[in-house]
SERO-4910 file (N, C-alpha, C, O; in steps of 0.05 Angstrom, whole numbers):
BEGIN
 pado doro    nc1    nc2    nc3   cac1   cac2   cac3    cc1    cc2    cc3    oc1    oc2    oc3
  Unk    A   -901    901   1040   -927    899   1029   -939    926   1022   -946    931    999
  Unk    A   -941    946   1043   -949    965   1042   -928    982   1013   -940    999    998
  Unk    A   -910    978   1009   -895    984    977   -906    975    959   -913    992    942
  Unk    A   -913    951    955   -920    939    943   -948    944    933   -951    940    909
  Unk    A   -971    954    948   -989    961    949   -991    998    933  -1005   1008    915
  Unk    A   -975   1007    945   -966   1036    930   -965   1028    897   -977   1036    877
  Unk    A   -953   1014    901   -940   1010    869   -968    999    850   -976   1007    828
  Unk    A   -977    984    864  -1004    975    847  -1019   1000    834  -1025   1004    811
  Unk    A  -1022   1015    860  -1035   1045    858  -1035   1058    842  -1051   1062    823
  Unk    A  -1004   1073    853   -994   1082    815   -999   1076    796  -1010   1091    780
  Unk    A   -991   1049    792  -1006   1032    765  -1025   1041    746  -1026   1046    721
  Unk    A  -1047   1042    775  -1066   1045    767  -1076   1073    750  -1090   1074    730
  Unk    A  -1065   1095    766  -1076   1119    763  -1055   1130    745  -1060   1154    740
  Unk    A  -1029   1119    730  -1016   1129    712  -1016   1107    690   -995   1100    679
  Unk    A  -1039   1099    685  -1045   1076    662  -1071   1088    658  -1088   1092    676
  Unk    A  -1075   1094    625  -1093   1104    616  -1121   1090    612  -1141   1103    604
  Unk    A  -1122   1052    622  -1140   1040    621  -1156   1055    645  -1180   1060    640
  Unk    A  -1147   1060    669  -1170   1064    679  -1181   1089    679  -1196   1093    698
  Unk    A  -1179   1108    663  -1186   1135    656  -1207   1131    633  -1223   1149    628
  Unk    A  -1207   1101    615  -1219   1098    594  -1236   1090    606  -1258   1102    602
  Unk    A  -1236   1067    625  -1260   1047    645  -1274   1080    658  -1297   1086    651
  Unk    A  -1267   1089    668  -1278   1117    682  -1293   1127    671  -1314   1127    683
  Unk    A  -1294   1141    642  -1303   1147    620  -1333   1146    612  -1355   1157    612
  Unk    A  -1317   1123    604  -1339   1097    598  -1367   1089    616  -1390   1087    608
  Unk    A  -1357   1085    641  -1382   1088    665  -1397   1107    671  -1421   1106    676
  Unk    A  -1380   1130    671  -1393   1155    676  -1418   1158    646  -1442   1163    647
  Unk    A  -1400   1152    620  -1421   1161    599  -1446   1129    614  -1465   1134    628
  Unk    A  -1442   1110    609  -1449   1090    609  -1481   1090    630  -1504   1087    624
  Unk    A  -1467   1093    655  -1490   1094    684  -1497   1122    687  -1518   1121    702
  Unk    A  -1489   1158    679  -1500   1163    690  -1494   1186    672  -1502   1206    682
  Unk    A  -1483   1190    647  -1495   1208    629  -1525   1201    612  -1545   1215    608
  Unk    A  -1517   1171    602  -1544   1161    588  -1564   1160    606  -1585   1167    595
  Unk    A  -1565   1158    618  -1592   1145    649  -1604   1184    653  -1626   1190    662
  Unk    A  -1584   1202    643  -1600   1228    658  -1612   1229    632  -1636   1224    632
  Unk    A  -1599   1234    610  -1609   1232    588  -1634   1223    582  -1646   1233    563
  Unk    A  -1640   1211    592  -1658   1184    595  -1684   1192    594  -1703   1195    579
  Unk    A  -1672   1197    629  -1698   1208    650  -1708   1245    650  -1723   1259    662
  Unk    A  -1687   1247    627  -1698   1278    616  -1724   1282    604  -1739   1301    605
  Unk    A  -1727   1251    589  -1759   1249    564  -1772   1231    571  -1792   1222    560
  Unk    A  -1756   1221    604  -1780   1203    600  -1807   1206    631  -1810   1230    637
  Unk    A  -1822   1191    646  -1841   1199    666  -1829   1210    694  -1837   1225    712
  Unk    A  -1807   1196    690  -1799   1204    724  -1772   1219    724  -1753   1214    739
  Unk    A  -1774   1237    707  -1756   1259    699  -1754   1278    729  -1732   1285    738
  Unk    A  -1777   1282    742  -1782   1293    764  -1770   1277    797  -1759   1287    817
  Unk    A  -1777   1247    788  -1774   1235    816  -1743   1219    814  -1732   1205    832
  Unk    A  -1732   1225    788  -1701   1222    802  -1685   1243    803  -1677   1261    789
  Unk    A  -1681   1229    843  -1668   1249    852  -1635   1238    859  -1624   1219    848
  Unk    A  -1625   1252    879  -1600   1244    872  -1584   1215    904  -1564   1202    910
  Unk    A  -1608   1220    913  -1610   1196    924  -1621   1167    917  -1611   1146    925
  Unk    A  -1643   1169    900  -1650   1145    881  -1625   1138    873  -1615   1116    875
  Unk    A  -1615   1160    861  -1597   1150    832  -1573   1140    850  -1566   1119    839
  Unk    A  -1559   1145    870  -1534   1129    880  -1546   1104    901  -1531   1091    916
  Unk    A  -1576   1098    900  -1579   1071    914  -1584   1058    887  -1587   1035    893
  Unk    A  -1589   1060    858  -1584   1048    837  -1558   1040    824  -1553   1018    815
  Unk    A  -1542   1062    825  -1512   1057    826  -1500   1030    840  -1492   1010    828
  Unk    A  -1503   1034    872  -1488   1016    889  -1509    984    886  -1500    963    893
  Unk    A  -1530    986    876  -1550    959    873  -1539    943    853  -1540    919    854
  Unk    A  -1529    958    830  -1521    933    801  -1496    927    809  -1480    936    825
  Unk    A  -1499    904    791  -1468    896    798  -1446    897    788  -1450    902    765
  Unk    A  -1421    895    794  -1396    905    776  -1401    900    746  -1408    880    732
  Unk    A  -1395    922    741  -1409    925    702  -1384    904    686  -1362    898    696
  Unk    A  -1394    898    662  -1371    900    647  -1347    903    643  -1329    888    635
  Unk    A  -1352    944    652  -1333    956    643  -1316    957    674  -1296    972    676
  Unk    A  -1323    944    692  -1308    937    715  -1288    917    715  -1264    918    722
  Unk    A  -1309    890    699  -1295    865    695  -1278    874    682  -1259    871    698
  Unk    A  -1269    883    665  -1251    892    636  -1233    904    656  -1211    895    658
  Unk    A  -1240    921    669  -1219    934    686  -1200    927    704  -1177    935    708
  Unk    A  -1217    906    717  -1201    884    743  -1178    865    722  -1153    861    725
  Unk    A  -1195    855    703  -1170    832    692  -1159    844    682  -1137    834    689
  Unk    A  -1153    865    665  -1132    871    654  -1116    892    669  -1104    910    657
  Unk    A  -1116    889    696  -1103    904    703  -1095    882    733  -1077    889    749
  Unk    A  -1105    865    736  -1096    836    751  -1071    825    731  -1048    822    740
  Unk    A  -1078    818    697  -1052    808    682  -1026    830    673  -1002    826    668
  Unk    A  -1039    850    673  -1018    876    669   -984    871    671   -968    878    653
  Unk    A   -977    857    699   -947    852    707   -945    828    686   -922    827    676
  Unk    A   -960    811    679   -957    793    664   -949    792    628   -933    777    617
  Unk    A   -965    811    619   -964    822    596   -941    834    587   -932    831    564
  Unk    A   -930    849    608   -913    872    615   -884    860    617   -864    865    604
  Unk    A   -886    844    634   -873    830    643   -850    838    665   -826    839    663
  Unk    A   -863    843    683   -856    858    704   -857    840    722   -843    842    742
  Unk    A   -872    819    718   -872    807    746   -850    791    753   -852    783    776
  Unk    A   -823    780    738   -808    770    751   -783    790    768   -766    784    784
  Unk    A   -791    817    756   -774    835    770   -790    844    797   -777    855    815
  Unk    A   -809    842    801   -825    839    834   -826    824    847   -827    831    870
  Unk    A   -825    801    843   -812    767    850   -778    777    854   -770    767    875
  Unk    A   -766    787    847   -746    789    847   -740    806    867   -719    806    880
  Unk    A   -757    821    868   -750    849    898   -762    838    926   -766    853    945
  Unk    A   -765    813    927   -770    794    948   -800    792    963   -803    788    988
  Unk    A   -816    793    949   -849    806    949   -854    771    940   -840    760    923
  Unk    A   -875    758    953   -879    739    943   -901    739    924   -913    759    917
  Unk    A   -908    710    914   -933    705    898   -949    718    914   -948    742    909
  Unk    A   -966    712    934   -979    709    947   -988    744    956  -1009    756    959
  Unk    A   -964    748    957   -970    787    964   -974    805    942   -982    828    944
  Unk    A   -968    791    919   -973    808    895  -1004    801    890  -1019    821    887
  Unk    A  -1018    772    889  -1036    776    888  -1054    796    914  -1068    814    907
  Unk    A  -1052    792    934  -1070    810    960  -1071    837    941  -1093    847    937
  Unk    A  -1044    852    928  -1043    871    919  -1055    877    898  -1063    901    896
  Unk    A  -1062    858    877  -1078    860    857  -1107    863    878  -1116    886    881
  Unk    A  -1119    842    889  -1144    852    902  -1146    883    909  -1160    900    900
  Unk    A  -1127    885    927  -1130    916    946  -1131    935    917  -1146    954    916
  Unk    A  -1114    929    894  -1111    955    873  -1142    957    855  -1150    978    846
  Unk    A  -1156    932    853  -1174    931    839  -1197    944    856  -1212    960    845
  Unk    A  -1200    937    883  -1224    954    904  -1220    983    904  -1236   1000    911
  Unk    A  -1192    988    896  -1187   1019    903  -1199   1030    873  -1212   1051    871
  Unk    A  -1193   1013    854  -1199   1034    824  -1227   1023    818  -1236   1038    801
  Unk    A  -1241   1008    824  -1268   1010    826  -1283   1022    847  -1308   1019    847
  Unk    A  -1272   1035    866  -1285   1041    885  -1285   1066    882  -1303   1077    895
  Unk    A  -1265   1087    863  -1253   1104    858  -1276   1120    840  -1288   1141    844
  Unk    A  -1278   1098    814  -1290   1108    801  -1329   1101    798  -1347   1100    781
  Unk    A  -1324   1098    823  -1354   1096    839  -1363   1122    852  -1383   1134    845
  Unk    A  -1344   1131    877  -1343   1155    884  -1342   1180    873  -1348   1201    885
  Unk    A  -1332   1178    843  -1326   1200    823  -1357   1196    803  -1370   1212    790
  Unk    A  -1362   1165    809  -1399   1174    800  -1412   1184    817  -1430   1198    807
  Unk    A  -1412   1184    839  -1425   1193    856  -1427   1230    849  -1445   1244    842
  Unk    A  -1396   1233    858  -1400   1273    844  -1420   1271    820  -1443   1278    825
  Unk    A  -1414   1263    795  -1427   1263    773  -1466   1259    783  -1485   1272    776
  Unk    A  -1465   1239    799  -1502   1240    801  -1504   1267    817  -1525   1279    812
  Unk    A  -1491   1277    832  -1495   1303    846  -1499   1331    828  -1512   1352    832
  Unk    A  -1488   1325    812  -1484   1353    790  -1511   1343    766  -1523   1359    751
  Unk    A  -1515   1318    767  -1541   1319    745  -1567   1316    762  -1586   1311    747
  Unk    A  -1572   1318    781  -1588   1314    787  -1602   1336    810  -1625   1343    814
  Unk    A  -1572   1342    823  -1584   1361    847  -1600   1379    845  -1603   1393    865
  Unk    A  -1614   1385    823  -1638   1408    814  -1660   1387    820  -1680   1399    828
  Unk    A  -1663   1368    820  -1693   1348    824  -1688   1343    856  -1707   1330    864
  Unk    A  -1669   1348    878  -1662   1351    907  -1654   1321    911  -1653   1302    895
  Unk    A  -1648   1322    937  -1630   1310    949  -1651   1279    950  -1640   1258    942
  Unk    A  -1672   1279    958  -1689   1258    959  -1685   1241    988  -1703   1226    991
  Unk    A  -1671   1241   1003  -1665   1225   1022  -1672   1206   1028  -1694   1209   1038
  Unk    A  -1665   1184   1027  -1672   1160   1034  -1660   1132   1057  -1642   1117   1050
  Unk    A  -1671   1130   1076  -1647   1117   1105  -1635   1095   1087  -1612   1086   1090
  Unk    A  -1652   1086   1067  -1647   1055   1065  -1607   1063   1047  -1589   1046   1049
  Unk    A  -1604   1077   1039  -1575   1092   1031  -1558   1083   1049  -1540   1070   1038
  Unk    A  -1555   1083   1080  -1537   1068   1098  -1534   1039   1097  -1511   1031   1101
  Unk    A  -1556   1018   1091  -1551   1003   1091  -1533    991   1052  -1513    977   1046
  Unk    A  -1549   1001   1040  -1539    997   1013  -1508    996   1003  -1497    978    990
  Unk    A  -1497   1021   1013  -1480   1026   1017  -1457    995   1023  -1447    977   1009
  Unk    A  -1457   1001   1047  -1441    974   1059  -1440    950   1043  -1422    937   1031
  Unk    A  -1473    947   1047  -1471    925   1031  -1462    922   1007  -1458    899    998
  Unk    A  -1458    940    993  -1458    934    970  -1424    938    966  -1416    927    945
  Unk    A  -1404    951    982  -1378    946    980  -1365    916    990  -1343    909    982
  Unk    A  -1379    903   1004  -1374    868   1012  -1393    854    983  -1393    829    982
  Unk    A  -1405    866    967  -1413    852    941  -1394    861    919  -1391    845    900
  Unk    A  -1381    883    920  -1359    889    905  -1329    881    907  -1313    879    888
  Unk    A  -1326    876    936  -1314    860    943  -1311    828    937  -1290    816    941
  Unk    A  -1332    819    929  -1338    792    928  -1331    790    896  -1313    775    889
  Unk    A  -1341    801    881  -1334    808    847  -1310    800    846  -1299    780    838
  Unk    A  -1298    830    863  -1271    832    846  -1249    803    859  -1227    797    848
  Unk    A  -1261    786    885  -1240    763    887  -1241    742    864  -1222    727    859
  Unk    A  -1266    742    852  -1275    728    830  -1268    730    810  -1263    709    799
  Unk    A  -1263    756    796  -1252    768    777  -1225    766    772  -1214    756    752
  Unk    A  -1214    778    796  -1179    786    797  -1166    755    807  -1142    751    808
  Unk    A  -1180    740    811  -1172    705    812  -1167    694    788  -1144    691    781
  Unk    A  -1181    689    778  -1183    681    748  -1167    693    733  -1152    683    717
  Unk    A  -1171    717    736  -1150    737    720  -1120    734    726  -1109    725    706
  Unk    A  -1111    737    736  -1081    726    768  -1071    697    753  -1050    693    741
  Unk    A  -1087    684    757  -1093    650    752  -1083    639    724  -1074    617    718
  Unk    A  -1088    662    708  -1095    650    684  -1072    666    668  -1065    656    647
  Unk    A  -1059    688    677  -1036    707    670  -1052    721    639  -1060    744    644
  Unk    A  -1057    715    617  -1058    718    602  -1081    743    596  -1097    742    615
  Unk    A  -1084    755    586  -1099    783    581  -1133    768    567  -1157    767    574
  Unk    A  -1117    759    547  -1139    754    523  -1159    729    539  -1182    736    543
  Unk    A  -1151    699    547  -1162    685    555  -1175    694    580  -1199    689    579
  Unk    A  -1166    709    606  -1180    715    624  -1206    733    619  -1228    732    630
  Unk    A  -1197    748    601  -1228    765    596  -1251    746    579  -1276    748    579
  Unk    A  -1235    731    566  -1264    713    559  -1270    696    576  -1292    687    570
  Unk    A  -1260    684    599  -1263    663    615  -1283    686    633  -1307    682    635
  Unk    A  -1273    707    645  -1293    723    661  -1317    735    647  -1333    751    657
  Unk    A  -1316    726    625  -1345    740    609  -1356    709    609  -1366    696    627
  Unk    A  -1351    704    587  -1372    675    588  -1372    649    608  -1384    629    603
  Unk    A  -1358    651    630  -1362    633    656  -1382    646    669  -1400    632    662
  Unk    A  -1395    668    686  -1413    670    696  -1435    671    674  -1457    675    685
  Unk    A  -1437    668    648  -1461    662    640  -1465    635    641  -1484    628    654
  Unk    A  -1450    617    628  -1451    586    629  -1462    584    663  -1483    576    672
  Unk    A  -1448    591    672  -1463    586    708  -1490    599    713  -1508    587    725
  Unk    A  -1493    619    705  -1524    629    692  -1548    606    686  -1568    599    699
  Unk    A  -1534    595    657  -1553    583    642  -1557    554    654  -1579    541    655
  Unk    A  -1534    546    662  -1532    525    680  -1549    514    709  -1559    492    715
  Unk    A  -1548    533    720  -1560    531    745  -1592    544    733  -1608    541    751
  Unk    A  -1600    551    718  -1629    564    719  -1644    534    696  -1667    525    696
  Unk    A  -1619    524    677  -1628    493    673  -1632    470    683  -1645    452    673
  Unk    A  -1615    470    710  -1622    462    735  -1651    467    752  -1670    452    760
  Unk    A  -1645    495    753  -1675    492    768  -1701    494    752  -1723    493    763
  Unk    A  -1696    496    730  -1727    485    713  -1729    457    710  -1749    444    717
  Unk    A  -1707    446    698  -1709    419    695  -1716    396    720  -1733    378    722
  Unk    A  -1694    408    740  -1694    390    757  -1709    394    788  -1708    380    809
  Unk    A  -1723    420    782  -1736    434    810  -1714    436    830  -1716    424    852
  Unk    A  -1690    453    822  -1670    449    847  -1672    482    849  -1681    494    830
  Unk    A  -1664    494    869  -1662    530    884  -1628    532    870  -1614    540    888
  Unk    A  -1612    527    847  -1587    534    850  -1580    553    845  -1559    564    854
  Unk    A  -1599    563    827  -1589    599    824  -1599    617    846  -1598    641    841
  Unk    A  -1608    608    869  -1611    631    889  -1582    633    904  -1576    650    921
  Unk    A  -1570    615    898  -1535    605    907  -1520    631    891  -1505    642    906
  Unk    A  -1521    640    871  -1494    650    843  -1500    670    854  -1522    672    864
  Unk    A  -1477    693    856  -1466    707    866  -1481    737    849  -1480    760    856
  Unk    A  -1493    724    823  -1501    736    810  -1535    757    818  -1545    780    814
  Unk    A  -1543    728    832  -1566    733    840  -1575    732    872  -1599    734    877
  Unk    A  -1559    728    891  -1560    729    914  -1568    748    930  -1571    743    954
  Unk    A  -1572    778    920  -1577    810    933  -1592    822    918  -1595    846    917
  Unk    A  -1611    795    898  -1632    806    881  -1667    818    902  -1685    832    894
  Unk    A  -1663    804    930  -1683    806    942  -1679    833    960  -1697    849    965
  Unk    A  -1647    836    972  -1649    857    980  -1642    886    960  -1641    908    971
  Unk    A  -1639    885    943  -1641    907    921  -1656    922    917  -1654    945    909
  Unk    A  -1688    901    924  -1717    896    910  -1719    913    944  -1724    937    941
  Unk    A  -1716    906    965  -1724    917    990  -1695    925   1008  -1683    909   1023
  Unk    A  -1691    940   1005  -1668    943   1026  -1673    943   1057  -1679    961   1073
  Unk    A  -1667    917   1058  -1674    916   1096  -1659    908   1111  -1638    903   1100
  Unk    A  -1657    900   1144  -1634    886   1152  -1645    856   1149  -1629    837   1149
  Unk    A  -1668    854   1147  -1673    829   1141  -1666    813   1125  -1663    789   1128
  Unk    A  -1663    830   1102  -1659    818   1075  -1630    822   1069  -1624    820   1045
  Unk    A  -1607    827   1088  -1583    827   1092  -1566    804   1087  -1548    801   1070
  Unk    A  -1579    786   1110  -1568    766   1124  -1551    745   1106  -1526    743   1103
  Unk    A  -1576    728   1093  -1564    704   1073  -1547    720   1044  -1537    705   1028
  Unk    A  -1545    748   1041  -1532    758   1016  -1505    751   1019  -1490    736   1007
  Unk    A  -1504    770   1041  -1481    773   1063  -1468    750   1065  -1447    753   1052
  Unk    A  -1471    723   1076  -1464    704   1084  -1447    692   1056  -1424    683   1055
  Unk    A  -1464    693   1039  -1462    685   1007  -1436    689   1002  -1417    673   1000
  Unk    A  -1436    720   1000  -1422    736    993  -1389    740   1009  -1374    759   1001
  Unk    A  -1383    728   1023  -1366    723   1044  -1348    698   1034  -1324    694   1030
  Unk    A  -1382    678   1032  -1374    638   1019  -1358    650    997  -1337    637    994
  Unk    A  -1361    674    977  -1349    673    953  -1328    688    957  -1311    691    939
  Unk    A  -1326    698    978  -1291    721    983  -1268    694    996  -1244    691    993
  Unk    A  -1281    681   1007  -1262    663   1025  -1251    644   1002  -1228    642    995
  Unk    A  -1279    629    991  -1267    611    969  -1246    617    944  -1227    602    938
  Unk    A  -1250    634    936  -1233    649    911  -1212    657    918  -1191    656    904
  Unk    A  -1216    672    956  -1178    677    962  -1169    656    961  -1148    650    950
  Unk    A  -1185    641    974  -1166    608    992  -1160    606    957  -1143    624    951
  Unk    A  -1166    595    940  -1169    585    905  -1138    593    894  -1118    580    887
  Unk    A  -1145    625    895  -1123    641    890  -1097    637    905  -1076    630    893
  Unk    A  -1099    641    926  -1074    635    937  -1062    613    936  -1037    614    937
  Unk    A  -1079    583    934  -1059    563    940  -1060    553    910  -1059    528    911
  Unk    A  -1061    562    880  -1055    563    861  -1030    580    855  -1009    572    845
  Unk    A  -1037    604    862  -1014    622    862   -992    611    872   -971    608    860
  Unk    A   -999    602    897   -970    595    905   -951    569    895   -928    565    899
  Unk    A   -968    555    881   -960    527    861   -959    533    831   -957    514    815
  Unk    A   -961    558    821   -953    568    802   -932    575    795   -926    587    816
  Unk    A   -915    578    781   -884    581    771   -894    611    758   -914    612    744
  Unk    A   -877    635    765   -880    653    753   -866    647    729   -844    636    728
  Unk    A   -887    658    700   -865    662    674   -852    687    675   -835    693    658
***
């Protein structure tokens, strides 16, 4: 496993997609945003602690999703995966490996934003803020929770082209869905979507406001492995 896991790695960091996804975020979250806050009121009050408890609060961008699936279907495309099947690695461990490779290259190029808000910002100071310890955490068990969501479907579905549209327009349909639910029908279902479940502690970072995210966010790591795995494993590699 632990080979297996290497190899994802590599993958990752000698494939030019995620140097482009890197890029891309950095211009995206935290060249435009200084830019931003150069002309605009609070040019002064971001500091470089605001700016990485705004970082870790949104949720896997786009250019994340884009990154997880096509790099979840990669062996597929490639077609590598029956020669990893073949080196006696099961279904089952190639996906864990896709998870572990996708937390590492989003987590990667999280930490590499992090330098970047340090270098734009550290002239406006450090800002300190406690609520930073909790954010933090939390917010890698919400990244965590993404990418089982993501790199499932993606895994699931083998295909490059279909998984990125199924991961783009499925959490909106579940969006529009559940918020037509709860107008229509007075039901709470979008405080359920994964989308919106850490909208309260975002808004306040507390331990209070921990609890039910957390819990959420767990319901959606368990379900999507359990999903993944016992599809995977009733899947026929092509």
């Amino acid at each position: 496993m632990k080979k297996l896991v290497k190899l994802q790695v590599r993958n990752i960091f000698h494939n030019k997609l995620f140097y482009v996804c890197l890029i891309l975020t950095l211009l995206t979250t935290n060249v435009i945003t200084f830019l931003v806050s150069l002309f605009g009121k609070n040019a002064q009050t971001a500091t470089v602690c605001s700016q990485i408890i705004n970082l870790f609060n949104s949720e896997v961008s786009i250019i994340g999703m884009l990154f997880i699936t096509i790099f979840c279907t990669f062996d597929f495309s490639e077609g590598t995966t029956k020669n990893i099947i073949g080196r006696g690695y099961s279904r089952i461990k190639l996906l864990i490996s896709k998870y572990i490779g996708s937390f590492i290259g989003i987590i990667t190029i999280d930490l590499i934003s992090v330098i970047f808000i340090f270098l734009l910002y550290a002239k406006n100071g450090i800002g300190w803020d406690p609520s930073i310890g909790l954010v933090i955490p939390f917010s890698i068990i919400k990244i965590i929770a993404f990418i089982t969501i993501y790199a499932t479907i993606a895994f699931v579905f083998e295909k490059t082209s279909i998984a990125i549209v199924t991961n783009t327009v499925l959490p909106n349909m579940i969006t529009l869905l559940f918020g037509m639910s709860d107008t229509n029908l007075h039901t709470h279902m979008s405080k359920y979507w994964i989308e919106n479940v850490g909208e309260k502690f975002a808004s306040k970072a507390t331990i209070a406001n921990m609890g039910f995210p957390l819990i959420m966010y767990v319901i959606y790591i368990v379900l999507f492995v359990g999903v993944g795995m016992y599809l995977t494993n009733k899947k026929d590699i092509k």
